[in-house]
C-alpha positions in Angstrom: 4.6 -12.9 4.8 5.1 -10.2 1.9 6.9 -7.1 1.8 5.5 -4.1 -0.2 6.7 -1.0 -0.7 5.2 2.9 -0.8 6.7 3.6 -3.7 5.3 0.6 -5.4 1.8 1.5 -4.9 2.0 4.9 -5.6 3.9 6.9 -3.0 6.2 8.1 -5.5 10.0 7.5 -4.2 8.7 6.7 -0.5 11.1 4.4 1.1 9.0 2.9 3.2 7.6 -0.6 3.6 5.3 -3.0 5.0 5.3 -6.7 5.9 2.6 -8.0 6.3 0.5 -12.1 6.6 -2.6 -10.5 4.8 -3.3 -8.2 1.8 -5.9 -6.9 4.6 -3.0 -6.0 7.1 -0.6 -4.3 5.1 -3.6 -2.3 3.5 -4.3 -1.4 7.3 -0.7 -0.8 7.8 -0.4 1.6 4.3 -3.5 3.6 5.2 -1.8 4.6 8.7 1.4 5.7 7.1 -0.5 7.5 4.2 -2.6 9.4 6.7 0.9 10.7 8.0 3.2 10.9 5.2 0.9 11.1 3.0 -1.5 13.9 3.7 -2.1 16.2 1.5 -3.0 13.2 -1.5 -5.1 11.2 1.0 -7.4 14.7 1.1 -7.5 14.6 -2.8 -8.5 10.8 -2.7 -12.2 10.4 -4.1 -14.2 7.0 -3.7 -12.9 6.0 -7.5 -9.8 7.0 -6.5 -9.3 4.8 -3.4 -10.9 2.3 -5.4 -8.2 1.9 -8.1 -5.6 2.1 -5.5 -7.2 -1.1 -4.1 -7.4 -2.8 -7.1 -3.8 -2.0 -8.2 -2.5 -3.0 -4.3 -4.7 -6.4 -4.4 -2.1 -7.0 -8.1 1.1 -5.9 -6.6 0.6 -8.4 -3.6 -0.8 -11.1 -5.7 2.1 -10.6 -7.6 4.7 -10.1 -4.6 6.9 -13.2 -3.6 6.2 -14.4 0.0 9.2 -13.8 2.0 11.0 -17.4 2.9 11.3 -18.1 6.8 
């Protein structure tokens, strides 16, 4: 398990934060909380834009500490 944080991959001083197993479930987790708190820059997103986004999220996870259980 990971946690990541909005403001760490872009959501500018968001507080909020996933935990998640999978790089693929926090990104699932992220694009439900962007579609809500996140509006108005998920309608300016373009396909390169989303792209980079994915690349920079698949570094701050790689680079993220798994929690300890």
């Amino acid at each position: 398990m990971k946690t990541i944080k909005c403001s760490q991959i872009g959501g500018g001083d968001c507080p909020f934060e996933v935990t998640a197993e999978t790089a693929e479930e926090a990104k699932a987790k992220f694009g439900e909380h962007a579609k809500e708190a996140h509006a108005e820059m998920m309608a300016k997103a373009t396909p390169e834009s989303m792209q980079e986004w994915n690349v920079m999220f698949d570094k701050v996870w790689e680079s993220t500490e798994a929690l300890a259980n």
